[in-house]
C-alpha positions, -999 to 999 in steps of 0.1 A, spaced: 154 2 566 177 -13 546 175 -51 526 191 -83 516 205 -79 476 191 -115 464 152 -108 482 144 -79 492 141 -88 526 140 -60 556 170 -62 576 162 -45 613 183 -15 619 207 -19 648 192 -12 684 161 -11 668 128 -23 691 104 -35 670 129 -60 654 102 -87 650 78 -64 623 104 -67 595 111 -101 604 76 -114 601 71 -97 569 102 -115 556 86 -150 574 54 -140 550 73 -142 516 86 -175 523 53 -189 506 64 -175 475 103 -171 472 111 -203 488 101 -232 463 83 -261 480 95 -301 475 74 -324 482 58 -361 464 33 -345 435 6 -365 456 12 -345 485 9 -312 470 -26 -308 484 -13 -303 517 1 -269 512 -16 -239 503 -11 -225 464 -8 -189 471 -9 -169 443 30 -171 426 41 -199 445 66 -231 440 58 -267 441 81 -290 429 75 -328 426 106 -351 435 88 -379 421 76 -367 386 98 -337 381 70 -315 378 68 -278 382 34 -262 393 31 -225 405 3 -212 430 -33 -194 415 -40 -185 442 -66 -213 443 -51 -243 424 -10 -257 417 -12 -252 378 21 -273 363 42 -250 343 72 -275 335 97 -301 341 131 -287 350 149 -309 328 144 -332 300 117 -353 306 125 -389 312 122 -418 289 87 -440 295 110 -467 307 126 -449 338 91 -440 349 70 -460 366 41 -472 346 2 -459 359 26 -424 366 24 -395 348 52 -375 330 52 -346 311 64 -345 275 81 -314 270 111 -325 256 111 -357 243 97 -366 214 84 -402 215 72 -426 237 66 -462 239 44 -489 260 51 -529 252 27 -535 278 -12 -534 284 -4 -513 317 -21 -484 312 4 -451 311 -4 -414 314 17 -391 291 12 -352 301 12 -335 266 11 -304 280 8 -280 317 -32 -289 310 -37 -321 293 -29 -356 295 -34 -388 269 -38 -422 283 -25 -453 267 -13 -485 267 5 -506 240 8 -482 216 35 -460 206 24 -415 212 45 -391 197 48 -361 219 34 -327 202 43 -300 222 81 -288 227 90 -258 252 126 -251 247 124 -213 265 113 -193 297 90 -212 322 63 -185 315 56 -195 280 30 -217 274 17 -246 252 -11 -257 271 -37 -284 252 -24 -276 219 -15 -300 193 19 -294 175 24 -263 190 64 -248 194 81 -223 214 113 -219 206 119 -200 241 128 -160 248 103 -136 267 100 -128 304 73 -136 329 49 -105 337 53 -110 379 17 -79 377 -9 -107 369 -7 -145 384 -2 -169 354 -1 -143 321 26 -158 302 51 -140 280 44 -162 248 10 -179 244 2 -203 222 -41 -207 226 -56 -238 228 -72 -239 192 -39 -229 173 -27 -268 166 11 -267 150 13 -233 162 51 -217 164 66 -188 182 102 -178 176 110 -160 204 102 -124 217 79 -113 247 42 -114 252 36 -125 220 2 -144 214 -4 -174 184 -44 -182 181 -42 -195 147 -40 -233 133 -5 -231 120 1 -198 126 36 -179 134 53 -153 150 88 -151 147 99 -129 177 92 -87 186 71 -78 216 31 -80 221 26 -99 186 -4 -116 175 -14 -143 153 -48 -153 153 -57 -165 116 -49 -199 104 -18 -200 89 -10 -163 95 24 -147 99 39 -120 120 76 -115 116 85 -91 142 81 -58 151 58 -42 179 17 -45 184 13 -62 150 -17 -85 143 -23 -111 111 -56 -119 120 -72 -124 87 -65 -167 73 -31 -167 54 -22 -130 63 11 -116 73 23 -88 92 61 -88 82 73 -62 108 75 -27 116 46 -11 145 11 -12 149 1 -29 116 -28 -50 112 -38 -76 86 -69 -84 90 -81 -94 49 -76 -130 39 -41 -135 22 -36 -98 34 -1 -80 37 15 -51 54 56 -56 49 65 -30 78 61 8 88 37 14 114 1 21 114 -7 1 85 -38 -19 77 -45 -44 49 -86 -49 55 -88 -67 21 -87 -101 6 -56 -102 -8 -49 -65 -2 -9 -52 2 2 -25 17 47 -26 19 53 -2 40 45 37 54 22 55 76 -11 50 80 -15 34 44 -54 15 45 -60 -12 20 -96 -21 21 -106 -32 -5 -98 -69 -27 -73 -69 -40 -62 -34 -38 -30 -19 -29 -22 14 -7 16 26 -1 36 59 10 16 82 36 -19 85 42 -28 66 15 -65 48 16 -78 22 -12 -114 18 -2 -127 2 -34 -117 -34 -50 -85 -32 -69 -77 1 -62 -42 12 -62 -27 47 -45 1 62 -38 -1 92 -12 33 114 -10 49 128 21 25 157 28 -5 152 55 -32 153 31 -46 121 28 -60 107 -5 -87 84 -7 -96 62 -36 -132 50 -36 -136 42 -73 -128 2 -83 -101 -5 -100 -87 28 -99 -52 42 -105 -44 69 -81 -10 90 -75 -5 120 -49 27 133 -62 30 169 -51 68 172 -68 50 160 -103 52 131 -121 81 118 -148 74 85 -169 106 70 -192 95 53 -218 134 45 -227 164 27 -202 184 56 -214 164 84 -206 158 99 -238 118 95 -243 91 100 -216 63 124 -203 63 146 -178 37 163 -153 49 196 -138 47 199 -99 5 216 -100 4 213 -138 -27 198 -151 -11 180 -187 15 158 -192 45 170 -217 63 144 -238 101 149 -239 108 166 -275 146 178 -276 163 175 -313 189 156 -298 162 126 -288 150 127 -325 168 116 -361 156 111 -394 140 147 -400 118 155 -434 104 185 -439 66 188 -449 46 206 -470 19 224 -449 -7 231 -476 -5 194 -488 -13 184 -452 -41 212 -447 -57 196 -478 -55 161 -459 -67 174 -428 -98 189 -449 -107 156 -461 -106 137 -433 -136 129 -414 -142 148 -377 -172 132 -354 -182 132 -324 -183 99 -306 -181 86 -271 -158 52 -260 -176 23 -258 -163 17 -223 -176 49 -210 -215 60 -209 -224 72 -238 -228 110 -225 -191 110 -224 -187 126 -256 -154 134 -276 -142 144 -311 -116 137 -336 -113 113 -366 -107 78 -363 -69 65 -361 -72 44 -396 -79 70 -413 -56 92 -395 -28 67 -402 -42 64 -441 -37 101 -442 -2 110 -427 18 79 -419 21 86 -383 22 65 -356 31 29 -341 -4 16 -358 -33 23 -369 -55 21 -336 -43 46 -323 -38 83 -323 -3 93 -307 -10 129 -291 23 143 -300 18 136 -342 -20 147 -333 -3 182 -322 24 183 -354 -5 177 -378 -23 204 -369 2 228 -365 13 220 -398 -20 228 -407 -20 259 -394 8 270 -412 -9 257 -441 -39 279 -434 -14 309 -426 1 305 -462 -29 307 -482 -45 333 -460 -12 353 -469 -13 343 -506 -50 357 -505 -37 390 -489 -9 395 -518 -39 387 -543 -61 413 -524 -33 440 -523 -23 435 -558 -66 439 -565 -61 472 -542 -35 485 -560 -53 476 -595 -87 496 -581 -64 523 -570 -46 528 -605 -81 525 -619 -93 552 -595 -68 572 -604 -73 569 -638 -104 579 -634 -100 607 -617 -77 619 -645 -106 615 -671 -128 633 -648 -102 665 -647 -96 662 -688 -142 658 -685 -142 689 -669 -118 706 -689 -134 699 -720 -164 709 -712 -151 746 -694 -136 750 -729 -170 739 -749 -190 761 -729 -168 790 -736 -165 784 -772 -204 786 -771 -200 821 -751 -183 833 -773 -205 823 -803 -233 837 -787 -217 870 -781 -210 880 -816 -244 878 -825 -239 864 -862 -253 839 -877 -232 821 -908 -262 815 -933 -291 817 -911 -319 838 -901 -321 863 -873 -338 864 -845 
């Protein structure tokens, strides 16, 4: 069956017999599409079904049908001055600013679709301006401002595209659709389905984002929440700052809960006060529950300049567990050679504890001398409070080259002794042959005394 362009209405097909069934149907939406103009006094005469028109020719108000009640949405122009209206009427004040009555008749002044302020002789300035769609709303709300934009959702009688709730006084919307404002003071700029329920809270733009904690802002992006007082999520999606005075800029999924404590990249969750983490683009999410802590996901490592140029900094490898300072000849000048034995003997005198930082528990124990005495010793360092790791690491490898050269002095000493012994041995061994010989030849010189039998000068046996 086919229908009008501007209506929708059902056109009966040609030669049809049951002409009068679309026609009816088209009789029925005459209650809605066709606006009704009538006195506003006599709007009681005609039913306010549910989407509805009723204009007043005497007030220039708009109301729209319930279902049950005419609820005024607007004027459809600018409202008149308090002069050209008759006085005991009522006008509303949507877009003029000020009024004034000279006289003790009693004047009403609508402030708003829902509210009304009844004067005489004084002088009201009008707090609510709707400059947009006729579905935004302002109703009963001091100082309240929609700048205009949005559409009117035709699925649910009355729901307006921007709302501005009754307890958000000097309340401002920019613009957008189905945007809500529930704070005192509170903004949102323009995007779609934005709220802002704190006082004085902030959503920019942007899709689904809330600033529901006092002072907060949700600057933008999808799905963020800041719900912490003086909370901040700058944009990405999926964000929530939970904390007083908790940031998160941007990213996915970032969480930070605690005070004060800041959360940014992917998956990154600060539960504990003043807790700060980064989490990089893998899923794995990292959680800091320790206050006040520092704490980095960076699977591609970690790189730390401690020059504009480039030339000094430390390094963590991608799944190393130490940082490595930057150490090339061509960052360093000035070079003096050292005499390792002279700096073994100062690393022999110095005294090595055992000793725990005050600001950890004192089972936290470490070792090492302390850095005045270090300093004393060597000359080394920025100061003498501390104990830089990389002049830590050159003392005691020159130590340990002083420890290899007397080790290897002791050797030559204990070869040279080796040799001596040998000689010695050897000598030895020679006078133990020329023993032996002598004493072959003594006995034989006694053999052969004994064998001639004679005795020079003395008796016989």
């Amino acid at each position: 069956m086919p229908k009008t362009p501007n209506h929708g209405y059902n056109v009966p097909s040609k030669g049809t017999t049951d002409w009068n069934v679309p026609l009816n149907e088209n009789f029925e939406k005459h209650d809605t599409d066709i606006e009704i103009r009538d006195t506003d006094a006599n709007k009681g005469n005609y039913d306010p079904k549910d989407g509805a028109k009723f204009l007043a020719t005497d007030t220039g108000i708009v109301y729209t049908g319930d279902g049950s009640n005419w609820v005024a949405v607007e004027t459809t122009g600018p409202a008149p001055a308090l002069s050209q209206v008759a006085l005991g009427k009522s006008v509303l004040a949507s877009q003029s600013k000020t009024f004034t009555v000279t006289n003790d008749d009693r004047t009403t002044l609508r402030v708003g679709p829902h509210e009304t302020k009844t004067f005489s002789g004084n002088q009201y300035e009008a707090p609510n301006v709707v400059n947009g769609h006729e579905s935004n709303s302002v109703a009963d709300v001091i100082g309240a401002t929609i700048a205009g934009g949005g559409a009117k959702n035709l699925s649910v009688s009355l729901t307006y595209a921007n709302q501005v709730h009754a307890n958000a006084s000097f309340a401002t919307i920019g613009g957008g659709n189905l945007n809500r404002v529930g704070g005192f003071g509170a903004t949102v700029g323009g995007g779609e389905q934005n709220q802002a329920n704190g006082q004085d809270s902030t959503v920019g733009a942007g899709l689904y984002n809330k600033a529901t904690g006092d002072y907060s802002s949700a600057l933008g992006g999808k799905q963020n929440t800041s719900s912490g007082k003086e909370s901040t999520v700058g944009g990405g999606s999926k964000n929530v700052a939970g904390g007083d005075a908790a940031t998160v800029p941007g990213g996915f999924k970032n969480a930070a809960k605690g005070a004060g404590s800041f959360a940014a990249g992917i998956e990154a969750h600060a539960k504990a006060n003043g807790a700060f983490v980064w989490g990089d683009s893998s899923d794995q999410q990292v959680v800091s529950d320790q206050t006040n802590e520092f704490k980095v996901q960076a699977g591609g490592g970690a790189v730390i300049f401690s020059a504009s140029d480039l030339s000094a900094g430390v390094n963590l490898a991608p799944g190393g567990g130490s940082w490595t300072s930057y150490s090339s000849r061509a960052a360093k000048a000035n070079f003096e050679s050292v005499e390792p034995s002279e700096v073994l003997d100062r690393v022999n005198d110095l005294d090595v504890q055992t000793w725990n930082y005050r600001a950890q528990d004192e089972e936290v124990r470490h070792m090492g001398p302390m850095a005045e005495e270090f300093a004393d010793a060597f000359e080394l360092g920025p100061d003498d409070e501390h104990i830089v790791n990389v002049d830590a690491d050159g003392v005691a490898l020159a130590a340990v080259q002083g420890l290899s050269e007397r080790v290897e002095e002791k050797n030559e000493r204990i070869e040279d002794l080796e040799a001596t012994v040998e000689r010695q041995r050897d000598e030895m061994r020679t006078l133990r042959d020329e023993h032996d010989t002598l004493r072959v030849e003594i006995d034989a010189i006694r053999d052969a005394l004994d064998g001639t039998g004679g005795d020079c000068g003395g008796e016989s046996n």
